[in-house]
PLY file of the C-alpha trace (Angstrom):
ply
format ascii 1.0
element vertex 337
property float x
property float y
property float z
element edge 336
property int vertex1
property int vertex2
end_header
12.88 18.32 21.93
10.85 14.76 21.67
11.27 14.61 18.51
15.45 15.14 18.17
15.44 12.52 21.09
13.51 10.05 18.76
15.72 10.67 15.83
18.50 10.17 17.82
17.21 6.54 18.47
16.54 5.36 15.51
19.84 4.00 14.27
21.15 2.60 10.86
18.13 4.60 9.02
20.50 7.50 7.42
17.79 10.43 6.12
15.04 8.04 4.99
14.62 6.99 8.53
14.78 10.50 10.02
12.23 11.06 7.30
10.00 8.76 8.24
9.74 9.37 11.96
8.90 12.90 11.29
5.99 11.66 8.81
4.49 9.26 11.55
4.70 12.06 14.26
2.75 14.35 11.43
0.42 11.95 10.92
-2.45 13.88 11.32
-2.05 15.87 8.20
-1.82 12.96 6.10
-5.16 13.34 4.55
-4.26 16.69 3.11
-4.16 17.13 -0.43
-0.64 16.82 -1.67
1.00 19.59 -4.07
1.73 18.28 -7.22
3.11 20.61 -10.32
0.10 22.12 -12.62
-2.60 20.58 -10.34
-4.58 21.85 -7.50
-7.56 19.86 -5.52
-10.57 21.15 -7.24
-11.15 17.89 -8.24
-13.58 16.66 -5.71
-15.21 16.93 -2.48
-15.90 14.30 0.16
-17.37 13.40 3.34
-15.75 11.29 5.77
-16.68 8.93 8.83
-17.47 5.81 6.87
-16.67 2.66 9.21
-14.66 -0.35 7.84
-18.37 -2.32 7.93
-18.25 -6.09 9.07
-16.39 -8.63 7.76
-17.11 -10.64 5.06
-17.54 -14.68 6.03
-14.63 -16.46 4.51
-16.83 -18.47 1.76
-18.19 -14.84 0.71
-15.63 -15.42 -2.31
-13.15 -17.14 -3.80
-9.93 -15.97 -5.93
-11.02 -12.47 -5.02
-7.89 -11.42 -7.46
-10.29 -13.21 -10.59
-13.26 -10.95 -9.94
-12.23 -7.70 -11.59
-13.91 -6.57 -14.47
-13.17 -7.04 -18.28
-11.02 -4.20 -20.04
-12.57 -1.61 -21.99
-11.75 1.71 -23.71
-14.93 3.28 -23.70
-15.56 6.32 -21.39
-18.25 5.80 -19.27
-20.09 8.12 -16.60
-17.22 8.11 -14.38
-14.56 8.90 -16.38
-16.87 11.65 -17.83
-17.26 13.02 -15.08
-13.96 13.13 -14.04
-12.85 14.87 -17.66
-15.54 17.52 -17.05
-14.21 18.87 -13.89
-12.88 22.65 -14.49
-9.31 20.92 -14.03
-9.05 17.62 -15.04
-7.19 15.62 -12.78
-7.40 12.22 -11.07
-7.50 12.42 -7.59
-5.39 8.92 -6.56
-4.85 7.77 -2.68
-1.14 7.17 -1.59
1.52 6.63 0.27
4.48 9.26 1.11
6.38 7.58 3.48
6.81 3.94 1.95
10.22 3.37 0.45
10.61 2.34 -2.96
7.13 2.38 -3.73
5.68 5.76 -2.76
7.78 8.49 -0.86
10.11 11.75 -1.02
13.83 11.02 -1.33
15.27 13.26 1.87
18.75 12.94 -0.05
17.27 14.35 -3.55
18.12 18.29 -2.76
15.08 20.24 -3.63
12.91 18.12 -4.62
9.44 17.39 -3.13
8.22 15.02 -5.83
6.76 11.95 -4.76
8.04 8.33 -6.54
8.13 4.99 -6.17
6.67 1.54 -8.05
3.34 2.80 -7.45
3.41 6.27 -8.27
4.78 5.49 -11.32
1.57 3.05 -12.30
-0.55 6.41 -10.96
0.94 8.51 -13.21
0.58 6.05 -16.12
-3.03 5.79 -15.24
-3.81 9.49 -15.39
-1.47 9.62 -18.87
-3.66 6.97 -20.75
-6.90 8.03 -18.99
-6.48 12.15 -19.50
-3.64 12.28 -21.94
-1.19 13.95 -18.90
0.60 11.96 -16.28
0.73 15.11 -14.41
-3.17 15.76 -14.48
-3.30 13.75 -10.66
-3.75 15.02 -7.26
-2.38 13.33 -4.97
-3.71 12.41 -1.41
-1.86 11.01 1.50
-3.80 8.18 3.41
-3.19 6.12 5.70
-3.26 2.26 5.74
-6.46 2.14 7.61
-8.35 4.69 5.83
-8.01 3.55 2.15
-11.43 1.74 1.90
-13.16 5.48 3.67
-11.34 7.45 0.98
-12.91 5.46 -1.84
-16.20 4.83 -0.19
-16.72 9.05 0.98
-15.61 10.16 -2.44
-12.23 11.87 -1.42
-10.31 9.97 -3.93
-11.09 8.64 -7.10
-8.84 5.63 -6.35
-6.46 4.31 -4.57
-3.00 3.07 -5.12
-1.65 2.50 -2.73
-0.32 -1.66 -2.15
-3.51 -2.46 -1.32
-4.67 -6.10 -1.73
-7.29 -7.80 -2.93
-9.48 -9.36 -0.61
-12.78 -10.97 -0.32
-13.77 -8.71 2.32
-12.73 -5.69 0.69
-14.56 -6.12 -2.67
-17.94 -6.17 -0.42
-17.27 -2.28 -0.29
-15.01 -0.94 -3.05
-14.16 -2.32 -6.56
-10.51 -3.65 -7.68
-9.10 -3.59 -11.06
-7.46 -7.04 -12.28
-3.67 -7.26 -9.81
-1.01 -5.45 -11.14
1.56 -6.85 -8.34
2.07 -10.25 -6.11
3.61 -10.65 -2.51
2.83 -12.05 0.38
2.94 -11.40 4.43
6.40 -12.02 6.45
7.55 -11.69 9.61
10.29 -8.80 9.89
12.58 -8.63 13.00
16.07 -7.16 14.57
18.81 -9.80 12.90
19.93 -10.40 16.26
16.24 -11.53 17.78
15.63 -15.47 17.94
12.55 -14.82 15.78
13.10 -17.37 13.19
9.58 -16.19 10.92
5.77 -16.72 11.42
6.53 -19.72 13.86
6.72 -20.81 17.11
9.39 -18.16 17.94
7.14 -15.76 17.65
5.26 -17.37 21.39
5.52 -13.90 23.91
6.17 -12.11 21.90
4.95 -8.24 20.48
3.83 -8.60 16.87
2.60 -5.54 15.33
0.72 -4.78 12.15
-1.43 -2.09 10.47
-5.44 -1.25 11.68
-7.11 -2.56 8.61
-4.74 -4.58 6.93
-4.31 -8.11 5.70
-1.43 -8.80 8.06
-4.09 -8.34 11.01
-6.69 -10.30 9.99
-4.08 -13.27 9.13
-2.61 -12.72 12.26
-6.12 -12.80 14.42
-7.37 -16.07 12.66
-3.95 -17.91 12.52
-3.45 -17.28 16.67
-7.17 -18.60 17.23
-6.66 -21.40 14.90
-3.23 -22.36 16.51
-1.08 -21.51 13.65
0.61 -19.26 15.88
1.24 -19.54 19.67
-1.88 -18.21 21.33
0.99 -16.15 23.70
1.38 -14.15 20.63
1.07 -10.77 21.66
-0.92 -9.07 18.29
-2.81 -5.84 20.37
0.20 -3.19 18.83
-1.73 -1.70 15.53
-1.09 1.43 13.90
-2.72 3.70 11.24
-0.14 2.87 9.11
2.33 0.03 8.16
5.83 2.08 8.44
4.46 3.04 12.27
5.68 -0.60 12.96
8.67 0.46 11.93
9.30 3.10 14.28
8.25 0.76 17.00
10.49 -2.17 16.31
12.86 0.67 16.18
12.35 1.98 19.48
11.76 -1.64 21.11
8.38 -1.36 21.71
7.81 -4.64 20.10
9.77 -8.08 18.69
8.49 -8.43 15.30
6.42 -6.59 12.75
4.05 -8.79 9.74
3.17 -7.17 6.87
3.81 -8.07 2.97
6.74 -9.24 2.21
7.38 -6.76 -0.72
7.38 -3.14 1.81
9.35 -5.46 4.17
12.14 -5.87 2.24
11.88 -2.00 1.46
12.15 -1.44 5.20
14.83 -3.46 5.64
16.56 -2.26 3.38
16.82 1.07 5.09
18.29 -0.26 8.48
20.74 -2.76 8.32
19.59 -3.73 11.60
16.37 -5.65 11.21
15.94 -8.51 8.46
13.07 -10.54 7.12
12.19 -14.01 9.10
11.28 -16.83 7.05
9.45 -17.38 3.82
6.56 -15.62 2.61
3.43 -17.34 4.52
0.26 -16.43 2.20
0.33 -15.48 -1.43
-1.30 -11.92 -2.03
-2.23 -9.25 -5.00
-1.89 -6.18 -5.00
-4.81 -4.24 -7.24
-5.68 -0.37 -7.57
-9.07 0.64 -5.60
-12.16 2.40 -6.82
-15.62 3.18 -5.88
-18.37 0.63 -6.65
-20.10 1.13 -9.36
-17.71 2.47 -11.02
-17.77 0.09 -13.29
-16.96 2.61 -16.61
-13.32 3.53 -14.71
-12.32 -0.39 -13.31
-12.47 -1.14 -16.79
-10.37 1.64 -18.02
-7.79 0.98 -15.19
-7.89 -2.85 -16.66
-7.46 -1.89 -20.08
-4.42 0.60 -18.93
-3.00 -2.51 -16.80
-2.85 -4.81 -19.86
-0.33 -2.69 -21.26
1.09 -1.56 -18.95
2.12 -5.24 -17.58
4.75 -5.28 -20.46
7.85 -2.90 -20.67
6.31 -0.98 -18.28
5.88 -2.52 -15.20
9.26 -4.20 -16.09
11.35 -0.59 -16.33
9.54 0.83 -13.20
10.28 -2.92 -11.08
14.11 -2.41 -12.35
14.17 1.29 -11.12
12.66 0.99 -7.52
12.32 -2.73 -6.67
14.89 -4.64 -8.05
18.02 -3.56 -5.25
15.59 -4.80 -2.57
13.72 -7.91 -4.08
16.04 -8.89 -6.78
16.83 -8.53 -10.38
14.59 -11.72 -11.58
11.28 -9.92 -11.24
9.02 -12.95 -11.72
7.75 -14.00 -8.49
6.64 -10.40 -8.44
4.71 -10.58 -11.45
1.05 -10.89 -11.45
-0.25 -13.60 -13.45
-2.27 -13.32 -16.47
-5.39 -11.93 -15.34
-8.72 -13.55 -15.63
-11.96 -11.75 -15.51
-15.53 -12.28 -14.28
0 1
1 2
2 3
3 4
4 5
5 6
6 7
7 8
8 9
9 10
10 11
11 12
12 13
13 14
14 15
15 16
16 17
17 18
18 19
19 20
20 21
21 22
22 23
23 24
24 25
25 26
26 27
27 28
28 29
29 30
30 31
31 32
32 33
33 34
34 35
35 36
36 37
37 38
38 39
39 40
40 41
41 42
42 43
43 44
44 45
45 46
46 47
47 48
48 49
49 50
50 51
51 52
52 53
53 54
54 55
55 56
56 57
57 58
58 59
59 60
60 61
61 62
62 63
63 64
64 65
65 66
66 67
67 68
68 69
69 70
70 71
71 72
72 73
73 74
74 75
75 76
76 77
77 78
78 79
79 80
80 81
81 82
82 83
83 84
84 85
85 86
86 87
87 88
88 89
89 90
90 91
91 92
92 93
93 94
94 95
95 96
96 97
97 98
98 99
99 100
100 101
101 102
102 103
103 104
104 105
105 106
106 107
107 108
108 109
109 110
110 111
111 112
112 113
113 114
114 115
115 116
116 117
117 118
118 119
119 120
120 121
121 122
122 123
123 124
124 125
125 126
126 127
127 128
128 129
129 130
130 131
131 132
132 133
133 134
134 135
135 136
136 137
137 138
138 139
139 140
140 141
141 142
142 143
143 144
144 145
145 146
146 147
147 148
148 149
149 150
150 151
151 152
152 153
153 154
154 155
155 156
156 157
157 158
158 159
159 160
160 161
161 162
162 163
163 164
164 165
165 166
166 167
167 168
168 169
169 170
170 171
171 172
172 173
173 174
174 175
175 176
176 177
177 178
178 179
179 180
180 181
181 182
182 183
183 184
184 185
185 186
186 187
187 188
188 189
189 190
190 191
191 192
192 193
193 194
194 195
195 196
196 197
197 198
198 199
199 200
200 201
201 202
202 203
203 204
204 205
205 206
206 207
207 208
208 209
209 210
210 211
211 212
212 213
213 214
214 215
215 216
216 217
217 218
218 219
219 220
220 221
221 222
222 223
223 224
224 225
225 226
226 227
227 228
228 229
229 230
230 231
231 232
232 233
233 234
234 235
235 236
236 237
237 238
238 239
239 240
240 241
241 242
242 243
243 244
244 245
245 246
246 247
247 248
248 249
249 250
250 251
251 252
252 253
253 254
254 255
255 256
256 257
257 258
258 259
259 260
260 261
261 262
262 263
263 264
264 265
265 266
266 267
267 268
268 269
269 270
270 271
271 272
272 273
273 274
274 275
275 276
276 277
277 278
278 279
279 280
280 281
281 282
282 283
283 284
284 285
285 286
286 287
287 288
288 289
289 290
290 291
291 292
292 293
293 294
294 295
295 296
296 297
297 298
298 299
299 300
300 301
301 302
302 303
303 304
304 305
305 306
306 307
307 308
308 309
309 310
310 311
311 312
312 313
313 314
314 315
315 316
316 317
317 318
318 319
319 320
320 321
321 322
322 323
323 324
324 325
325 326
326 327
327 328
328 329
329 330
330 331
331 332
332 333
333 334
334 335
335 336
């Protein structure tokens, strides 16, 4: 079959990688509800088809990661609403097929659980939010559909390494960042790709519909950053997609934050990051504007949370792949509008 032929291909990725080629050739179910213990999607309904909208002018904001709003512990209409559903639960966007930060271990025997650095800080939310970190559904979606999810309802919020941007706070609301990265080139170890360069001239860069990595990459070619022979027309619904393609040579390089990339590499000792980190990015958790009642509730969880236990979930999934020191990880004290 196709799909043994694929596997077969991919070498160096061991049962993650086998994993995720079957999850990017299922990719079509990713929107469906994911079954979590004690919690069924009853939660809410939703209607789809939102577009992206246009994009904001760069001046539309600055220090987009300073624009959340101030903490509270008061439950507003939102987060009444959400505790008067028949089964409380928080219905949270994610991934299932990035390593380290939200997947399902193929070499954990029965287990189906999804974990990771961000499903941890999802969990934590609905614990402090409905007293259960169990009392979450949890939705697959892909990297170009976050800002739809949020905007049509289907999720409460999203958690999904999504960054802050000026653009995106035009149509959903962030909470204050509760990671930092930043976008790097990641390429086979043996390619002459020496990061987000010249050596990248001719060749096949991809990067995820929707995300930061494109938008850096379309302004930095027009502006000459990057040779205008850089070939940046491979985009996928989602990041690990590039993957699959570097994999199977059907491009050089693949840009996206620096903090998955080192994940991915991690997996196949054939591919490497390229460089240094070229922007400086935050990572914040999604919700609907006007929503006002639950970004403060998220804030007020995050300024806990930011203490022992963002440290003991960065030691358990990030520290073999971005290092023990987890400081230039760390977020920096927030600062509201």
């Amino acid at each position: 079959m196709r799909v043994r032929r694929l596997r077969a291909g991919l070498k160096g990725w061991g049962g993650v990688g086998a994993m995720a080629v079957v999850l990017v050739l299922t990719a079509v179910f990713v929107l469906l509800p994911l079954a979590r213990a004690g919690g069924t999607d009853q939660a809410t309904g939703g209607v789809g088809g939102l577009a992206e909208g246009v994009r904001a002018s760069a001046h539309a904001c600055q220090d987009p990661e300073k624009r959340s709003l101030s903490p509270s512990g008061a439950d507003g209409d939102t987060v009444k609403a959400i505790k008067s559903r028949a089964h409380p639960r928080l219905v949270i966007g994610v991934d299932q097929n990035s390593y380290r930060w939200g997947y399902r271990d193929p070499n954990r025997s029965g287990s189906s659980e999804l974990e990771g650095f961000d499903i941890d800080l999802a969990r934590h939310i609905a614990r402090e939010i409905l007293g259960d970190p169990d009392a979450v559904v949890f939705r697959a979606i892909p990297t170009n559909q976050r800002t739809e999810a949020i905007r049509s309802g289907r999720v409460d919020m999203v958690v999904r390494t999504m960054t802050i941007t000026c653009d995106r706070l035009r149509q959903v609301a962030f909470s204050a960042p509760y990671f930092r990265t930043g976008q790097q080139v990641l390429a086979p170890r043996k390619s002459d790709i020496t990061g987000y360069d010249d050596t990248l001239a001719h060749k096949r860069v991809c990067s995820a519909t929707g995300s930061t990595a494109l938008t850096q990459l379309t302004a930095d070619r027009g502006s000459g950053r990057i040779p205008p022979s850089t070939d940046i027309s491979v985009t996928v619904p989602n990041q690990l997609d590039c993957l699959v393609r570097l994999q199977l040579g059907q491009v050089d390089a693949v840009v996206t934050d620096g903090a998955l990339a080192a994940s991915q590499a991690a997996q196949d000792p054939t591919v490497e990051l390229k460089g240094r980190p070229f922007t400086t990015e935050y990572y914040g958790v999604a919700m609907k504007k006007g929503a006002d009642d639950l970004v403060r509730r998220v804030n007020r969880v995050l300024e806990d949370y930011r203490g022992d236990g963002w440290r003991a979930s960065y030691d358990t999934w990030l520290s073999a792949t971005l290092g023990e020191d987890p400081e230039p990880s760390r977020p920096p004290s927030p600062t509201y509008r």
